[in-house]
C-alpha positions in Angstrom: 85.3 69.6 91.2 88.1 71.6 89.8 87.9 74.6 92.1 89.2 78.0 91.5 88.0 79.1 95.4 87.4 76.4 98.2 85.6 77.8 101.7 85.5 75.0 104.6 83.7 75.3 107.7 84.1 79.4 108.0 82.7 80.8 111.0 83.2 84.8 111.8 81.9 86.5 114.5 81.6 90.3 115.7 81.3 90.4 119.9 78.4 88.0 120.4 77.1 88.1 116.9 77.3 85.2 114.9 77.7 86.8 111.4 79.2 83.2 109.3 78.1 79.7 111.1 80.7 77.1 108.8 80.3 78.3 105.3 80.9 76.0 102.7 81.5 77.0 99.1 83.3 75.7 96.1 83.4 77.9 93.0 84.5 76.0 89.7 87.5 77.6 87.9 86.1 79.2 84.5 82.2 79.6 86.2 80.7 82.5 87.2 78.9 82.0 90.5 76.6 84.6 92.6 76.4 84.4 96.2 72.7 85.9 96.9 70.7 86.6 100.4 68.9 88.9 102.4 70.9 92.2 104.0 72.5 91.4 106.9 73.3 87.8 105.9 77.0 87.8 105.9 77.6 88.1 102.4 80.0 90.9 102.4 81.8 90.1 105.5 82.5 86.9 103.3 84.1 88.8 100.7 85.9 90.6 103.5 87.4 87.5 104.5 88.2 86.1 101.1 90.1 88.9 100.9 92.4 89.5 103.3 90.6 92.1 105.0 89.5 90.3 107.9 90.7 87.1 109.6 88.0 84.1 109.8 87.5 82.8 113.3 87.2 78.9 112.0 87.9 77.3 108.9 90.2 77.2 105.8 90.3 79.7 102.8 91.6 78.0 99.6 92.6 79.7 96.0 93.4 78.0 93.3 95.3 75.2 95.2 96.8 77.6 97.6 95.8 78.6 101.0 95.1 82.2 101.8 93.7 82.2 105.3 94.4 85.2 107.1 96.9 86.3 104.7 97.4 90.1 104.2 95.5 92.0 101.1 98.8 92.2 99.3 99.4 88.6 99.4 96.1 87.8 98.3 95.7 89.9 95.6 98.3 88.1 93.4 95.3 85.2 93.5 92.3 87.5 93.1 91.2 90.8 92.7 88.1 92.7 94.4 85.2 95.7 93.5 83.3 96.9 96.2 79.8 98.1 96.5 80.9 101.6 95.8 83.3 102.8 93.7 86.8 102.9 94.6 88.4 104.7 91.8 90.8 107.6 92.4 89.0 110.5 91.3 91.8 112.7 91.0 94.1 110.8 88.6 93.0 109.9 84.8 91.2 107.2 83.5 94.1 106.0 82.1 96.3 106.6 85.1 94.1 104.7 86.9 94.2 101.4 84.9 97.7 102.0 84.7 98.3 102.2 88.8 96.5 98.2 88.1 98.3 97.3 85.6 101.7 98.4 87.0 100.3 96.2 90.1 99.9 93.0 88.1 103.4 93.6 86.0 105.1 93.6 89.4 103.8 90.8 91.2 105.3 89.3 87.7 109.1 91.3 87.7 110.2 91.4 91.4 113.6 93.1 91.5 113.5 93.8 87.9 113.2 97.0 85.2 109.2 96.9 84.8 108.0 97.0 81.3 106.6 100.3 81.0 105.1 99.8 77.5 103.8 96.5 78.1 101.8 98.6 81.1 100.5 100.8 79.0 99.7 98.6 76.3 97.3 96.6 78.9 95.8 99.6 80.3 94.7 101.2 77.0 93.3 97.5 75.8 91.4 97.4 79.1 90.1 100.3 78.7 89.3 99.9 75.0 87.3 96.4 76.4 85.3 98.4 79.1 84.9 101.1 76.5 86.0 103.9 77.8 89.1 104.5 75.6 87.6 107.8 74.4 87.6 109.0 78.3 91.2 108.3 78.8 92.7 111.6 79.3 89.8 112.6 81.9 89.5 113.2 85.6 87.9 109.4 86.9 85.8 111.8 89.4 84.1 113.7 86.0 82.9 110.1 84.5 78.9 108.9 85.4 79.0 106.3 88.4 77.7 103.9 85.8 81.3 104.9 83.8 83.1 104.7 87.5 81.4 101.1 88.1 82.8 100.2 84.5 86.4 101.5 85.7 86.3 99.6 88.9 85.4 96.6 87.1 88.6 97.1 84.3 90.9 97.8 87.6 89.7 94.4 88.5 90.1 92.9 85.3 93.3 94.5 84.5 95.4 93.1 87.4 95.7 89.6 86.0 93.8 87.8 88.5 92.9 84.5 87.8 89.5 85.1 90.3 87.6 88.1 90.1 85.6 89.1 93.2 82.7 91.5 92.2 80.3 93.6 95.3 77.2 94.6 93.6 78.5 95.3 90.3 74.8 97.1 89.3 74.1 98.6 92.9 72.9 102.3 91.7 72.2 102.0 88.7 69.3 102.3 86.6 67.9 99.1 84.1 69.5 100.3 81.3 72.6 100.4 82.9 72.5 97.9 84.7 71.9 95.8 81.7 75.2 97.3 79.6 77.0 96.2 83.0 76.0 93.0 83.1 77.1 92.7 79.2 80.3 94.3 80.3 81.3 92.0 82.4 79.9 88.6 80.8 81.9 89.6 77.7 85.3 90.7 80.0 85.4 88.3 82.1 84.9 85.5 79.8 87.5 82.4 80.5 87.9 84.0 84.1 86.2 82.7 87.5 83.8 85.4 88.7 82.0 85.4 92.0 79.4 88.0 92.6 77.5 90.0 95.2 74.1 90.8 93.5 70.6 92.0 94.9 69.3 92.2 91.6 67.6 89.8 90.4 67.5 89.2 86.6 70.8 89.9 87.1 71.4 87.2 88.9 69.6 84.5 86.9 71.1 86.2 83.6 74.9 86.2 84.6 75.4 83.1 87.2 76.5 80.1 85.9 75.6 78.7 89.8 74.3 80.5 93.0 75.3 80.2 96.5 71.8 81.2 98.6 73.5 82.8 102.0 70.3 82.9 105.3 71.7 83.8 108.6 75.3 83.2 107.7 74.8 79.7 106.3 74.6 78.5 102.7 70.8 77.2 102.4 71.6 76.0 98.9 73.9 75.8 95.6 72.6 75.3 92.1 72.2 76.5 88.8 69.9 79.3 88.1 66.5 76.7 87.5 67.2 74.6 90.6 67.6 77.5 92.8 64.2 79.1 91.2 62.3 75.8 92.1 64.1 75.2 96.0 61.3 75.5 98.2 63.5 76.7 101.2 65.4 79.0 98.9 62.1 80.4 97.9 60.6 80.9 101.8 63.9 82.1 102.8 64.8 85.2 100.3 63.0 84.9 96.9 59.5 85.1 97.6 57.4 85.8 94.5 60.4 85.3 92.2 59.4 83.0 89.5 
């Protein structure tokens, strides 16, 4: 598989918890894959670990061909780029000002030691922010917009940084159907052409967006498959989905 993000063997513990017992995961480059499971399963200390946030106790991390265990947040985010289950917008700058602080991150991971191309900044926040839809709110406090608008926001920041792997927490945690169904359109129709993996509880979200999912139990990955496969695993089914049909 050409893979875009490579887990082997990660274990993470907290004390005597056992959060991660040797994870396995390979998400293809260009798929969008959910990792789904019950609270407390170890899906977000996963994410933490991915990363940078947190060092595994055991195993490798691997990003597009590179190796990015236990490197620092700064390293790591010139390989991918993260949204958390809340928003983490800065609610006392602009819209715009706040695309802008991403994209001046991505232009300088690009021009180290060089005159940074201020139009070419702005150029890419204003088309971001065009693509989320929320060109009209530029000029605006982040802190005045909806949280559904925030969520949209945190998702362009993501976008806007040039990753080639985007790292999404609960992208429609919050929010009501309706917006949670112009989310998920948002980011199927932004994130096109990228590698996506998501945190989701929802779902119809889930089984609308996901290329593959990743079934996390107890800190290990039960099962990997396309939307229908994972409907019809029988220990996917007594573990976390239940009634889902």
């Amino acid at each position: 598989m050409n893979a875009a993000l490579e887990l082997h063997r990660i274990a993470k513990g907290f004390g005597a918890t056992r959060v991660l017992q040797g994870v396995d995961l390979h998400v293809a480059r260009g798929e969008r894959h959910a990792l789904i499971g019950p609270n407390g399963a170890g899906k977000s200390t996963l994410f933490d670990l991915i990363s940078g946030r947190a060092r595994p106790d055991e195993g490798r991390i691997v990003a597009n061909g590179t190796d990015i265990t236990g490197k620092p947040p700064p390293r790591v985010a010139r390989t991918l780029a993260r949204s958390f289950q809340t928003t983490s917008v800065f609610g006392g700058l602009s819209v715009l000002d706040n695309m802008r602080c991403a994209a001046l991150a991505a232009a300088s991971s690009r021009f180290i030691d060089r005159w940074l191309p201020s139009r070419s900044v702005d150029a890419r926040a204003h088309a971001m922010l065009d693509a989320i839809g929320l060109a009209a709110r530029a000029g605006e406090l982040a802190a005045r917009l909806t949280y559904a608008e925030q969520r949209a926001l945190d998702l362009g920041i993501a976008l806007a940084t040039d990753a080639p792997l985007i790292l999404l927490d609960e992208p429609t945690a919050g929010m009501n159907r309706a917006e949670a169904t112009r989310a998920l359109a948002l980011i199927r129709a932004t994130t096109e052409g990228r590698t996506l993996l998501v945190i989701e509880h929802d779902m119809d979200a889930v089984f609308g967006l996901a290329d593959r999912i990743s079934v996390l139990v107890q800190g290990r990955v039960i099962a990997t498959g396309t939307p229908d496969e994972i409907r019809a695993n029988r220990d996917v089914r007594e573990a976390y989905l239940g009634g889902v049909a």
